[in-house]
PDB file as gemmi writes it, atoms N, CA and C in Angstrom:
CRYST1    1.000    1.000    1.000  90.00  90.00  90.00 P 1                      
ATOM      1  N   UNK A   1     -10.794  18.153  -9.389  1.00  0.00           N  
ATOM      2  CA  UNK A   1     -10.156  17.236  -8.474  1.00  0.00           C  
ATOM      3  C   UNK A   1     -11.124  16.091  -8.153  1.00  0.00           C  
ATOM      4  N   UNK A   2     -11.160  14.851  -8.433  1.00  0.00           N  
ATOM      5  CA  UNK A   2     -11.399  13.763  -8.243  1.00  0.00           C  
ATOM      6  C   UNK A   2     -11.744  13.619  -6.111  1.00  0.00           C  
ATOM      7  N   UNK A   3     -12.891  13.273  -5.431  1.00  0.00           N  
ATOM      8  CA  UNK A   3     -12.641  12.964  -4.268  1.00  0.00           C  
ATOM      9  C   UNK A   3     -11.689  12.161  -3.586  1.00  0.00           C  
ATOM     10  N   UNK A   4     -11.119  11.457  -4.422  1.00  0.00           N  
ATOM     11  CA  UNK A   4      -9.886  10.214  -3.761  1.00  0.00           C  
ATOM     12  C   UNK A   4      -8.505  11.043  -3.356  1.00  0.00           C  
ATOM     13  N   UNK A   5      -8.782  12.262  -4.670  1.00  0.00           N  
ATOM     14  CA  UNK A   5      -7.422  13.025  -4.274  1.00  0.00           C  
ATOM     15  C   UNK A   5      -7.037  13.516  -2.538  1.00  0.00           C  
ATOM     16  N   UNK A   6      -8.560  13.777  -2.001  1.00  0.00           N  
ATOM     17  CA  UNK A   6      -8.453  14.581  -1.064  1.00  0.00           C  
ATOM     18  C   UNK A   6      -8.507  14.071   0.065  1.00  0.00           C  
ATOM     19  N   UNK A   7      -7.848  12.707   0.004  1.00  0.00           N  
ATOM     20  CA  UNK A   7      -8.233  11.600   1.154  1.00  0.00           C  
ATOM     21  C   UNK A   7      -6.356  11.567   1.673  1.00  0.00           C  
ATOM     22  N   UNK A   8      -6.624  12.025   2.903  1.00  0.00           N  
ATOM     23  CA  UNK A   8      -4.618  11.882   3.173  1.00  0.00           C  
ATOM     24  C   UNK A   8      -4.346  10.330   3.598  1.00  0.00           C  
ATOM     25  N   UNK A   9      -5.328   9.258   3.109  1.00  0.00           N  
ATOM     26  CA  UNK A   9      -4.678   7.742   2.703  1.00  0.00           C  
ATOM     27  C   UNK A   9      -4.292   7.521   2.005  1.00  0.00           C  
ATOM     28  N   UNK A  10      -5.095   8.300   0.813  1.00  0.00           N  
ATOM     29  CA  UNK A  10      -4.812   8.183  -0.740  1.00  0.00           C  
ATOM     30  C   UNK A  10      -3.309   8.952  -0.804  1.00  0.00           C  
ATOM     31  N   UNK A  11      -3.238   9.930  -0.254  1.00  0.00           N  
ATOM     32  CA  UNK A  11      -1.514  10.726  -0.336  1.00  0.00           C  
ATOM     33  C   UNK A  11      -0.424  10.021  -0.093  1.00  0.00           C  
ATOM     34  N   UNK A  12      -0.756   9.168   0.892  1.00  0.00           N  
ATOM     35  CA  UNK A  12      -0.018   8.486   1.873  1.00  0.00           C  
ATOM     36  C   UNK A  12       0.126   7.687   0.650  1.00  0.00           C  
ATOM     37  N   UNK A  13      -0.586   6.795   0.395  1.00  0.00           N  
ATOM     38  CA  UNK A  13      -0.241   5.501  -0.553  1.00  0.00           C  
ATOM     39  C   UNK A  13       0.334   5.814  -1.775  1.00  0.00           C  
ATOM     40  N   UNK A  14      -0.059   7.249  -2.146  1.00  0.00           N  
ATOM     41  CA  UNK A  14       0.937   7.655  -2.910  1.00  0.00           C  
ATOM     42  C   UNK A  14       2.625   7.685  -3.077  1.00  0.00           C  
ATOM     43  N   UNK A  15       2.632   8.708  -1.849  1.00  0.00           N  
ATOM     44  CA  UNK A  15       3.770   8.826  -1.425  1.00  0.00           C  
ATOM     45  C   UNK A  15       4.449   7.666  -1.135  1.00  0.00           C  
ATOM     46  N   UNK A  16       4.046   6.512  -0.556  1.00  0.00           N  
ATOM     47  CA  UNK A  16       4.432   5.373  -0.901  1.00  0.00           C  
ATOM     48  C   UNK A  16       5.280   4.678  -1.552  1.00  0.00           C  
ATOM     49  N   UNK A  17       4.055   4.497  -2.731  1.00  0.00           N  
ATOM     50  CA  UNK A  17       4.182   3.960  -3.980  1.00  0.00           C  
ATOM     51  C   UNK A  17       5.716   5.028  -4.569  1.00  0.00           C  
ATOM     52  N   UNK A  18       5.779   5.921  -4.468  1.00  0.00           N  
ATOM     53  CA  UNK A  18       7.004   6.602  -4.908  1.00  0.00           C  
ATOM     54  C   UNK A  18       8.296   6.081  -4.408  1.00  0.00           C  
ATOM     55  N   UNK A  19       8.291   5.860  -3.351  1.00  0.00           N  
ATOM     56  CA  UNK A  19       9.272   5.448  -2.275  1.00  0.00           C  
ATOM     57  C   UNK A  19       9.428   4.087  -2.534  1.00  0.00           C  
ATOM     58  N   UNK A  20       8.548   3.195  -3.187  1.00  0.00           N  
ATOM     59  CA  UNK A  20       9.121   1.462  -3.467  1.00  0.00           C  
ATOM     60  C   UNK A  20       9.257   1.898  -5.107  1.00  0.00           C  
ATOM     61  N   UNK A  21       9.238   2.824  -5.507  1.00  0.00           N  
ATOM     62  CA  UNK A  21       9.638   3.339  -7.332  1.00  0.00           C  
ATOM     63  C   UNK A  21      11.244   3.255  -7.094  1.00  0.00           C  
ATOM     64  N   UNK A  22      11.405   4.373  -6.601  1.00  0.00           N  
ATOM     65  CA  UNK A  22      12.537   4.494  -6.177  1.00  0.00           C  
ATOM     66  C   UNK A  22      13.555   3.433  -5.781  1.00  0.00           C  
ATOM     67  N   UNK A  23      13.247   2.785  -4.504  1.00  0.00           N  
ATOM     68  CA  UNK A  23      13.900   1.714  -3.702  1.00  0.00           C  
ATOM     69  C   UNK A  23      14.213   0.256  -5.319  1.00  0.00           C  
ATOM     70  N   UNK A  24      13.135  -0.222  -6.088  1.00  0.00           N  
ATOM     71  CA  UNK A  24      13.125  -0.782  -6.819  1.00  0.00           C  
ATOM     72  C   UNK A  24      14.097   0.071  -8.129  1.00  0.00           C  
ATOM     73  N   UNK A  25      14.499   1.194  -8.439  1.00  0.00           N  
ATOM     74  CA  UNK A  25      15.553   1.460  -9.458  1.00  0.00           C  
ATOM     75  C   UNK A  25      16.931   1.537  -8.849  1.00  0.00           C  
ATOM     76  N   UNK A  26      17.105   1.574  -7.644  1.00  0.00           N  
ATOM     77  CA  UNK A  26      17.924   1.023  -6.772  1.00  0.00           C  
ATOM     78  C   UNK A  26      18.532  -0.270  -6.474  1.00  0.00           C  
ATOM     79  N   UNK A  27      17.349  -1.263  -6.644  1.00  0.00           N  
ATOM     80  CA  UNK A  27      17.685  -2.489  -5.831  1.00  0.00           C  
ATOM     81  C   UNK A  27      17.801  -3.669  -6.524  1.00  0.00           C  
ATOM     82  N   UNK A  28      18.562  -4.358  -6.867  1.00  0.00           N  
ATOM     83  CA  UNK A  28      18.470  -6.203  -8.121  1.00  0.00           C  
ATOM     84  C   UNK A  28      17.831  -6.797  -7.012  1.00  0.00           C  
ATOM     85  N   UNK A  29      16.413  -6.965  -7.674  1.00  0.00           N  
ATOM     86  CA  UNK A  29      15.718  -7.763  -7.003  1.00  0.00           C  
ATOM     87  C   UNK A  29      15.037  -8.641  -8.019  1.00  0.00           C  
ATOM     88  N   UNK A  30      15.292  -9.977  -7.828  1.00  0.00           N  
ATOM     89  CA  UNK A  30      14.460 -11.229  -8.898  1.00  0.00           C  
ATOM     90  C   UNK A  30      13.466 -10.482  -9.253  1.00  0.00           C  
ATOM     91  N   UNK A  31      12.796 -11.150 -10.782  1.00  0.00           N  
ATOM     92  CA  UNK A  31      11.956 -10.383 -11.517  1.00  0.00           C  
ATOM     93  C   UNK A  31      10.606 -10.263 -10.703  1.00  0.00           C  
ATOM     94  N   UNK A  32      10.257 -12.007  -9.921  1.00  0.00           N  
ATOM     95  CA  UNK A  32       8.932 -12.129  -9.345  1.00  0.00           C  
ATOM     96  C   UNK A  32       8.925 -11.239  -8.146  1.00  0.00           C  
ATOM     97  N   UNK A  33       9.758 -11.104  -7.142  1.00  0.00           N  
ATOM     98  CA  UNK A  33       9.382  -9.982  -6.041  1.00  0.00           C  
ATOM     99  C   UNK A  33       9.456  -8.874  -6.674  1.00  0.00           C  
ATOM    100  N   UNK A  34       9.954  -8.157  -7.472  1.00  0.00           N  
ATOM    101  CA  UNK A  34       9.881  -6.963  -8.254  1.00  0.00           C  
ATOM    102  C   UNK A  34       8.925  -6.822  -8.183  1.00  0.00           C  
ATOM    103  N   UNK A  35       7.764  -7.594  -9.063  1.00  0.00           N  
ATOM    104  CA  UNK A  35       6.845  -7.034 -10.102  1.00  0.00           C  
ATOM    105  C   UNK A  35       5.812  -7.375  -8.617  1.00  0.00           C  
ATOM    106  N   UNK A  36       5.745  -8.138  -7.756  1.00  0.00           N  
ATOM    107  CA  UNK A  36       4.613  -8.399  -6.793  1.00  0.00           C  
ATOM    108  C   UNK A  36       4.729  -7.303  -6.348  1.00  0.00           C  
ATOM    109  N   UNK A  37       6.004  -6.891  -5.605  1.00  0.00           N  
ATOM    110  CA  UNK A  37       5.654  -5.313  -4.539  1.00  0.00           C  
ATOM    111  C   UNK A  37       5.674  -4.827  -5.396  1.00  0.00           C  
ATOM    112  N   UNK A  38       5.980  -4.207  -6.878  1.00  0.00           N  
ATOM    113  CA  UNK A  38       5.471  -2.947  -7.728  1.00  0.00           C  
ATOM    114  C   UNK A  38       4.004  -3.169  -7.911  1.00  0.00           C  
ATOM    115  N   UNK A  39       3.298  -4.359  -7.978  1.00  0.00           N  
ATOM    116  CA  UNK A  39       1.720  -4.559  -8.201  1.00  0.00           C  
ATOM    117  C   UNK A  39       0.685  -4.629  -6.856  1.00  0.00           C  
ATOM    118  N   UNK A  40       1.671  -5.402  -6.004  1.00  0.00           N  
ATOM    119  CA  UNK A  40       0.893  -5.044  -4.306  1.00  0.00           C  
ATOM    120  C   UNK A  40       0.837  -3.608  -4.324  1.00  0.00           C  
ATOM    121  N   UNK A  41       2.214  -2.653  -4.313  1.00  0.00           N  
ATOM    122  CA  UNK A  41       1.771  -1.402  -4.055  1.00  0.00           C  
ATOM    123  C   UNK A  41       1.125  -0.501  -4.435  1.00  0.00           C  
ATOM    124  N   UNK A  42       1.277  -0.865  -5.981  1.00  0.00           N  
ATOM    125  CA  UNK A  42       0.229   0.096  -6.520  1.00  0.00           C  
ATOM    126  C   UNK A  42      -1.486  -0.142  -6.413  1.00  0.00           C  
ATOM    127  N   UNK A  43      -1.468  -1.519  -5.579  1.00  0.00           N  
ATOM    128  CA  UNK A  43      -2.898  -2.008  -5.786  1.00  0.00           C  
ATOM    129  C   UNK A  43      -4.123  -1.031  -4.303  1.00  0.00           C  
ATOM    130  N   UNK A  44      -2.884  -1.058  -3.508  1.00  0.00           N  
ATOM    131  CA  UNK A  44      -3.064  -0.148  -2.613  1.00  0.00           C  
ATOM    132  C   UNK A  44      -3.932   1.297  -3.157  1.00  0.00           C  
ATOM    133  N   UNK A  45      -3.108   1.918  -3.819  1.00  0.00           N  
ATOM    134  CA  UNK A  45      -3.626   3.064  -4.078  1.00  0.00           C  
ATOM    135  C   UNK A  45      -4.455   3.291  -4.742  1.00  0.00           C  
ATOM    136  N   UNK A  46      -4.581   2.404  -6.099  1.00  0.00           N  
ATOM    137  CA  UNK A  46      -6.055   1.916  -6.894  1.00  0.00           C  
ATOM    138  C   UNK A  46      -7.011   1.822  -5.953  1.00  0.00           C  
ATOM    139  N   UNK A  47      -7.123   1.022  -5.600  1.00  0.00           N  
ATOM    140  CA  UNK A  47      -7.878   0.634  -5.006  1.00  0.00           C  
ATOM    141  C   UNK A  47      -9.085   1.847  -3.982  1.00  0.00           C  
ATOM    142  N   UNK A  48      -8.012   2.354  -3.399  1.00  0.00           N  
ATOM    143  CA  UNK A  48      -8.590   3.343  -2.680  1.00  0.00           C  
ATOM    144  C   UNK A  48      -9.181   4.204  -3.479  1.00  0.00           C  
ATOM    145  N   UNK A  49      -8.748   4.659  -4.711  1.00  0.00           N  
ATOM    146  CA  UNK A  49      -9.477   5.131  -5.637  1.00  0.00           C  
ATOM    147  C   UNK A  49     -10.358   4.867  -6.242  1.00  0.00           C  
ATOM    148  N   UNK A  50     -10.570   3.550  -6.422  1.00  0.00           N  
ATOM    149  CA  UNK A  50     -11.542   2.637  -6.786  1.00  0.00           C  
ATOM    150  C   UNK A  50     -12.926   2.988  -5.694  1.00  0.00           C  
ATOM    151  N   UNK A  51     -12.578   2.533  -4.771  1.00  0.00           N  
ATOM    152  CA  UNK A  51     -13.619   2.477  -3.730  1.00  0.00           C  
ATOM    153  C   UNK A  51     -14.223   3.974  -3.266  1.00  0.00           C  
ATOM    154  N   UNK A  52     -13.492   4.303  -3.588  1.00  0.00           N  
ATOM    155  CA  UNK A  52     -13.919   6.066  -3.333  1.00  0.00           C  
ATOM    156  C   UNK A  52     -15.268   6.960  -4.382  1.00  0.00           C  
ATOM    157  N   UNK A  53     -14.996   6.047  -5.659  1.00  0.00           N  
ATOM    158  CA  UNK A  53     -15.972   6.346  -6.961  1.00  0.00           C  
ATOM    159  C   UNK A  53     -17.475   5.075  -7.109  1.00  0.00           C  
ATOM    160  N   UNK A  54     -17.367   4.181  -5.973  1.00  0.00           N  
ATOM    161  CA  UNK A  54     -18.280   3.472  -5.732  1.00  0.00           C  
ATOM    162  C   UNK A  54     -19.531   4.552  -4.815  1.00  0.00           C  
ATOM    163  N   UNK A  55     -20.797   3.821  -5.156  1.00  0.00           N  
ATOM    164  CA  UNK A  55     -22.068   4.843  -3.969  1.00  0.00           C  
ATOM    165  C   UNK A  55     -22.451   4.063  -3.411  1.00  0.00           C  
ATOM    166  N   UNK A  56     -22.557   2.671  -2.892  1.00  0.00           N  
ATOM    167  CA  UNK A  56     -22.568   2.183  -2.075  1.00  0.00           C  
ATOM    168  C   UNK A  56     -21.785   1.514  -0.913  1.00  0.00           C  
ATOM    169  N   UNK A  57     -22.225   1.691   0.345  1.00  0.00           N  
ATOM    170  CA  UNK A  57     -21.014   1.337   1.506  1.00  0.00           C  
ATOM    171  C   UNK A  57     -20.309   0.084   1.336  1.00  0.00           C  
ATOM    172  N   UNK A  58     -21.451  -0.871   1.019  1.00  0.00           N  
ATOM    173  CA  UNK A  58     -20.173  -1.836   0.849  1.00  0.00           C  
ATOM    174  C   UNK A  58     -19.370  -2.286  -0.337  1.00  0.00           C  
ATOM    175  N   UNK A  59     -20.039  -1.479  -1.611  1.00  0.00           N  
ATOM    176  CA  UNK A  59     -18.988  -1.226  -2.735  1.00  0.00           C  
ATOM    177  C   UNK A  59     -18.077  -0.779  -1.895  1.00  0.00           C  
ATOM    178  N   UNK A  60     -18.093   0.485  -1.146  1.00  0.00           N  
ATOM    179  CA  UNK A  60     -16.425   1.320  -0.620  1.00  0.00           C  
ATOM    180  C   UNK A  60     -15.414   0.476  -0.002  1.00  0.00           C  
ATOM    181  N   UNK A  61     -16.358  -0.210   0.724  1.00  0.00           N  
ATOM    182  CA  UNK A  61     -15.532  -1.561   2.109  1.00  0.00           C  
ATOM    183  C   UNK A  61     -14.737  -2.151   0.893  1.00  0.00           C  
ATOM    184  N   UNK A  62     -15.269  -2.856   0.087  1.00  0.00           N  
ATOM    185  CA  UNK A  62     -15.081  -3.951  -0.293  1.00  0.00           C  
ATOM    186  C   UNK A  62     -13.658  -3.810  -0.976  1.00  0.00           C  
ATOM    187  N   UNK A  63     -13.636  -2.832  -1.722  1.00  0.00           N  
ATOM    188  CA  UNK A  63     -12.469  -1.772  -2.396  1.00  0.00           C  
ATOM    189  C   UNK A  63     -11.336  -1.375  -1.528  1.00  0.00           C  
ATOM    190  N   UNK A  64     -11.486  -0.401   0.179  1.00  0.00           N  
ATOM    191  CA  UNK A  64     -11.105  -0.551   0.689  1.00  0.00           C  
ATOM    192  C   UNK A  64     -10.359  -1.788   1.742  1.00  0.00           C  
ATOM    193  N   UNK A  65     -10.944  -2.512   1.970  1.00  0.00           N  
ATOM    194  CA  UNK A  65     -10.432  -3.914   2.153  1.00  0.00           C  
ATOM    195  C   UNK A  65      -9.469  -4.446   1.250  1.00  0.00           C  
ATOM    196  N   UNK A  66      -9.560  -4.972   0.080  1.00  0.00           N  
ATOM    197  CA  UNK A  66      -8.662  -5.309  -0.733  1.00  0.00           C  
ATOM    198  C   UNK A  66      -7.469  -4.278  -0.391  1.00  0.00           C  
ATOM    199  N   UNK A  67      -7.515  -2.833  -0.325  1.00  0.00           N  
ATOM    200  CA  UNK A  67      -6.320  -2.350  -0.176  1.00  0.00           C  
ATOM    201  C   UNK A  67      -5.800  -2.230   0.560  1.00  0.00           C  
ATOM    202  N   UNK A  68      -6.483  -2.819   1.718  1.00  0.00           N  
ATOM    203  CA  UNK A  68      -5.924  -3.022   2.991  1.00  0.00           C  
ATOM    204  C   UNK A  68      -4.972  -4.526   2.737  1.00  0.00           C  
ATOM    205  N   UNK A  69      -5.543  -5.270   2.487  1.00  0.00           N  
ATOM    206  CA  UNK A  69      -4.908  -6.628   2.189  1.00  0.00           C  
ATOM    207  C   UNK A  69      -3.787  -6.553   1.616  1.00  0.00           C  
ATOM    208  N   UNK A  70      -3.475  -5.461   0.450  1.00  0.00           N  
ATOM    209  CA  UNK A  70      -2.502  -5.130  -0.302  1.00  0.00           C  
ATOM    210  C   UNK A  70      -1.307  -4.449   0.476  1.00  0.00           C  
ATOM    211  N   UNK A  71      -1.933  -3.582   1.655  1.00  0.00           N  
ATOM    212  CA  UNK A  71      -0.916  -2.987   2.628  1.00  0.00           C  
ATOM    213  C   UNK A  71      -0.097  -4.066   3.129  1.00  0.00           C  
ATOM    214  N   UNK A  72      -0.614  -5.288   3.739  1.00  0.00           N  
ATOM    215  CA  UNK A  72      -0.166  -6.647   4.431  1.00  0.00           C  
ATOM    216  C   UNK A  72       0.749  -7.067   3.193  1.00  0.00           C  
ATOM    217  N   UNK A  73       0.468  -7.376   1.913  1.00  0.00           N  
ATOM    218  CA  UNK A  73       0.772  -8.279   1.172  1.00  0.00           C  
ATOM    219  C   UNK A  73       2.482  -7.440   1.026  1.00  0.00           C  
ATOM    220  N   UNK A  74       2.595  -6.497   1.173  1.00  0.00           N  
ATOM    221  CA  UNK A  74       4.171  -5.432   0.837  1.00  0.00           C  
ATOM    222  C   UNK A  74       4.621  -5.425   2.551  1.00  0.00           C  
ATOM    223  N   UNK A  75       3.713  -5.396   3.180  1.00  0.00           N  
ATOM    224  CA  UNK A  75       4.584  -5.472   4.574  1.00  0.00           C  
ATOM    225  C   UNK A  75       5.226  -6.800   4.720  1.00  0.00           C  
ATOM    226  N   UNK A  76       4.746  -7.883   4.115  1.00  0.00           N  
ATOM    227  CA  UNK A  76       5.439  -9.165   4.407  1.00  0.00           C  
ATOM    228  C   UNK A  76       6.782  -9.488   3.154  1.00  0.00           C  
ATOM    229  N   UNK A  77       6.069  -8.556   2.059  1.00  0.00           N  
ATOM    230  CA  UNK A  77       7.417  -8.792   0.916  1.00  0.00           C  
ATOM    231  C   UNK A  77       8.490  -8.049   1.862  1.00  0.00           C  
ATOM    232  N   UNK A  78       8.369  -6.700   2.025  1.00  0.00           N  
ATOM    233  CA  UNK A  78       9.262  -6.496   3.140  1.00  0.00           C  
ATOM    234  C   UNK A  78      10.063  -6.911   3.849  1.00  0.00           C  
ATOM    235  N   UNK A  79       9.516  -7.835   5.236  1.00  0.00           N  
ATOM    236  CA  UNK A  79       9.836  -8.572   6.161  1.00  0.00           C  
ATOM    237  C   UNK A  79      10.504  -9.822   5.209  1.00  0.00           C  
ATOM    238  N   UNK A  80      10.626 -10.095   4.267  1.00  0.00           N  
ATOM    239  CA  UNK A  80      10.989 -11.403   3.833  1.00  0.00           C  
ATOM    240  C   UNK A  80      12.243 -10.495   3.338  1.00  0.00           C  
ATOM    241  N   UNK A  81      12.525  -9.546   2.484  1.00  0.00           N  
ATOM    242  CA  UNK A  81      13.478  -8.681   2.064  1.00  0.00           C  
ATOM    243  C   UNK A  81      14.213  -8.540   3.141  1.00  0.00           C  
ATOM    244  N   UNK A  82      14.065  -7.885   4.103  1.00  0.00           N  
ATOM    245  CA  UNK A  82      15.065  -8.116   5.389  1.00  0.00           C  
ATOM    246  C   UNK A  82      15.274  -8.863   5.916  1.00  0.00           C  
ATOM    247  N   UNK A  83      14.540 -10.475   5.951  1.00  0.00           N  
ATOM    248  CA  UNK A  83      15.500 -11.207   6.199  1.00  0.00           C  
ATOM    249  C   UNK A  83      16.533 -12.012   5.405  1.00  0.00           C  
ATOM    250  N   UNK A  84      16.199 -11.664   3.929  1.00  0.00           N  
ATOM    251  CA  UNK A  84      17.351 -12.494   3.225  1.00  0.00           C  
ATOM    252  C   UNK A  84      18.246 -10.907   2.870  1.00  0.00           C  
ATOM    253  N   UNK A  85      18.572 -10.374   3.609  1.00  0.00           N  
ATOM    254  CA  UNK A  85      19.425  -9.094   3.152  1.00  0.00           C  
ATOM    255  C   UNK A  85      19.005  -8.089   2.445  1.00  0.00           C  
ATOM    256  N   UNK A  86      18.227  -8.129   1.593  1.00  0.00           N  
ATOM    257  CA  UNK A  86      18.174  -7.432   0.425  1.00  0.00           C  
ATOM    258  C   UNK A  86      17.690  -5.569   0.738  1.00  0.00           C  
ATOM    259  N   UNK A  87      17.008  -5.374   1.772  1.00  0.00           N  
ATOM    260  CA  UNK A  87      16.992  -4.120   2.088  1.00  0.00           C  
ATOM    261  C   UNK A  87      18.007  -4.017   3.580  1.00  0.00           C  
ATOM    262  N   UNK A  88      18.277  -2.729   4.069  1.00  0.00           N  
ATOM    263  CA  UNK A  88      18.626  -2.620   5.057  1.00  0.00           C  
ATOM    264  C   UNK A  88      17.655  -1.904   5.672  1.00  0.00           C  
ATOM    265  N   UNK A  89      17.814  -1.968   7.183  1.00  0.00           N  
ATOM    266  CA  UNK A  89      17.288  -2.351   8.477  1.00  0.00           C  
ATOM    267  C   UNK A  89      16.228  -0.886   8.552  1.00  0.00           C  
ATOM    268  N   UNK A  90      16.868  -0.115   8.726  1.00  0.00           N  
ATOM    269  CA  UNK A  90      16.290   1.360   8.588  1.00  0.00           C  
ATOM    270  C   UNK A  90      15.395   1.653   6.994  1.00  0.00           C  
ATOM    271  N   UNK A  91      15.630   1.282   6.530  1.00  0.00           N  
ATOM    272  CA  UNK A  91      15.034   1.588   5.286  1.00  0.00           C  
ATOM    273  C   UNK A  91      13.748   0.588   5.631  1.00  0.00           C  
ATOM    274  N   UNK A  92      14.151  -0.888   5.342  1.00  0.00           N  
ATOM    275  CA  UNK A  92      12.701  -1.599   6.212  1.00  0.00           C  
ATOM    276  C   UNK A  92      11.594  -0.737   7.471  1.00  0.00           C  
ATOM    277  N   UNK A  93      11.971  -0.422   7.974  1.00  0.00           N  
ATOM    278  CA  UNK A  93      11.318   0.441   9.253  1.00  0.00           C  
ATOM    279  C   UNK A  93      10.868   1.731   8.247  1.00  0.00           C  
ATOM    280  N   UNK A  94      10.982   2.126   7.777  1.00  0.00           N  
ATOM    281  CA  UNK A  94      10.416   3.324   6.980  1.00  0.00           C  
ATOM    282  C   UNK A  94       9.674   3.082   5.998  1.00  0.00           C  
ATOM    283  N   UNK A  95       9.641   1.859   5.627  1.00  0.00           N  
ATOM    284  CA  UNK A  95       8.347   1.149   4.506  1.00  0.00           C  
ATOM    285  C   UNK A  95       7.457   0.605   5.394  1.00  0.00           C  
ATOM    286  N   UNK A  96       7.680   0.457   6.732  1.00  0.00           N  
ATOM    287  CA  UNK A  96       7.036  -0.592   7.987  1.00  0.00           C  
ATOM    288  C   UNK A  96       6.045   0.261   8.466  1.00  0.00           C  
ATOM    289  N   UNK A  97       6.583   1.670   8.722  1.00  0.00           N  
ATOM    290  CA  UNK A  97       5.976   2.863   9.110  1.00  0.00           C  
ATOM    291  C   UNK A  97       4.822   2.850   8.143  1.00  0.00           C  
ATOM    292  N   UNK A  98       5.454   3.306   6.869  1.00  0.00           N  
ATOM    293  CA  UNK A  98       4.659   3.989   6.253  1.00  0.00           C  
ATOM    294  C   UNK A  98       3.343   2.760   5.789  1.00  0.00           C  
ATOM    295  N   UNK A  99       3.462   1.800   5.888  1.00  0.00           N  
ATOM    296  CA  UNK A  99       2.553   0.902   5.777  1.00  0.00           C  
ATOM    297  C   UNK A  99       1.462   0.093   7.096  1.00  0.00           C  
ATOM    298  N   UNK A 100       2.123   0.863   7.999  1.00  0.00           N  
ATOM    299  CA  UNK A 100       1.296   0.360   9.339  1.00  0.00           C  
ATOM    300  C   UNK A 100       0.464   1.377   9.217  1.00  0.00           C  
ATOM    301  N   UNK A 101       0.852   2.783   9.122  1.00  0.00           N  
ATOM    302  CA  UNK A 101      -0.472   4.029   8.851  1.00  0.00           C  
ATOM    303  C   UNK A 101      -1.034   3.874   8.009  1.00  0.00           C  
ATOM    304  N   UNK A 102      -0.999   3.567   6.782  1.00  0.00           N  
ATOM    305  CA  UNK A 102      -1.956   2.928   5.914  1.00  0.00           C  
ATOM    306  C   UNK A 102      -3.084   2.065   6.670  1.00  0.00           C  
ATOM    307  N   UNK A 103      -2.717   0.966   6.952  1.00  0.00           N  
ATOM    308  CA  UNK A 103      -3.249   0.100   6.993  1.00  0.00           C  
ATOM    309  C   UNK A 103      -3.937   0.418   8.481  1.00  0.00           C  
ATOM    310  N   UNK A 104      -3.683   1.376   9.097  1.00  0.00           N  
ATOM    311  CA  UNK A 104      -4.622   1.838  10.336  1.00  0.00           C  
ATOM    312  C   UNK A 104      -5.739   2.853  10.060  1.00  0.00           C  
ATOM    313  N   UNK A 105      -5.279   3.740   8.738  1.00  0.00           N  
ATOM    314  CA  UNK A 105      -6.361   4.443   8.197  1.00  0.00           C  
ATOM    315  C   UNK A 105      -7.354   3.875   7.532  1.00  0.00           C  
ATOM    316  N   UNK A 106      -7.024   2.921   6.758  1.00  0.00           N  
ATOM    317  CA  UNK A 106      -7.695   1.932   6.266  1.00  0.00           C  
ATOM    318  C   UNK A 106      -8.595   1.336   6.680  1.00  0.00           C  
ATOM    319  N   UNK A 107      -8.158   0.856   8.127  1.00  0.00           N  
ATOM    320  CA  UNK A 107      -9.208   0.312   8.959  1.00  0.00           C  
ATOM    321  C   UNK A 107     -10.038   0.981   9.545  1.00  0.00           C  
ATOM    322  N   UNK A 108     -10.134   2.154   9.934  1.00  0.00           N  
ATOM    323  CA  UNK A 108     -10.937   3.183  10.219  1.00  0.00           C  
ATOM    324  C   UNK A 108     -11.899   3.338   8.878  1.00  0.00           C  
ATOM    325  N   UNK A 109     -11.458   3.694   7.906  1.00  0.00           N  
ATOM    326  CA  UNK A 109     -12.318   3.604   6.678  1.00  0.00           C  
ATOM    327  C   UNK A 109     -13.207   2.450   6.337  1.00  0.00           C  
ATOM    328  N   UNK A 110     -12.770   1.137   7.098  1.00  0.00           N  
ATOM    329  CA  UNK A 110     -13.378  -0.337   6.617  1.00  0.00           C  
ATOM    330  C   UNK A 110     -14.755   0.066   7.680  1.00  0.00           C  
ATOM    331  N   UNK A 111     -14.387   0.703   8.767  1.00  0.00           N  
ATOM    332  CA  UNK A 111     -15.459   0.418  10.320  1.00  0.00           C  
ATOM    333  C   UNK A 111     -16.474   1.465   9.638  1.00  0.00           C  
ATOM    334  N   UNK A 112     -16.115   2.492   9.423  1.00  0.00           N  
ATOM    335  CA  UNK A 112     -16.905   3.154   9.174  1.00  0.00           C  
ATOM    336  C   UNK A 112     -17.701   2.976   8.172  1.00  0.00           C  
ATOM    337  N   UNK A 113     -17.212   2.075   6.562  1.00  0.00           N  
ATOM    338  CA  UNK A 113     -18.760   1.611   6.203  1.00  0.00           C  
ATOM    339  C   UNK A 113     -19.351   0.168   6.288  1.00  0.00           C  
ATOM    340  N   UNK A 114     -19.211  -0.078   7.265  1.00  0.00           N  
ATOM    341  CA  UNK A 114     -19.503  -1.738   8.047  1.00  0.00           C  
ATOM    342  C   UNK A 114     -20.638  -1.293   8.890  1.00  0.00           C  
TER     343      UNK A 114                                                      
END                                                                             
């Protein structure tokens, strides 16, 4: 088992990433927001993996950060998705969720190697 496995951010962003898999074989969405939230989200979880196989702290930050940025970059594809219709309301709030805990674990992970 890899250490990234055992990180419940890394699960989280997993679990995620499953949940905009899904929502996207579901949803006609133009090719360019497609492929941004399929590449924002997965960048998330790279990332954390990434930074996890680094030995220095601010290799980890630096890794972590970006995937923090990546959390923002799908919370706003999001917010732009609900307002031109394209998801509904509850379903938004459950990608909102699951991306505000991200991005709060995240930040705990940024402080701690700062």
């Amino acid at each position: 088992m890899f250490d990234f496995e055992k990180l419940i951010v890394y699960t989280k962003a997993k679990s995620y990433n499953k949940s905009v898999i899904d929502f996207l074989s579901f949803n006609k969405l133009d090719f360019t927001t497609r492929d941004q939230l399929k590449r924002a989200s997965l960048s998330i979880m790279l990332n954390i993996a990434e930074g996890t196989g680094r030995h220095t702290s601010p290799d980890k930050k630096h890794f972590y950060i970006i995937s923090r940025g990546s959390t923002f970059e799908c919370a706003a594809l999001f917010d732009l998705l609900k307002d031109v219709q394209q998801i509904q309301n509850e379903e938004f709030k459950q990608f909102y969720s699951q991306l505000h805990e991200i991005s709060r674990m995240l930040s705990g992970m940024i402080k701690r190697y700062s």
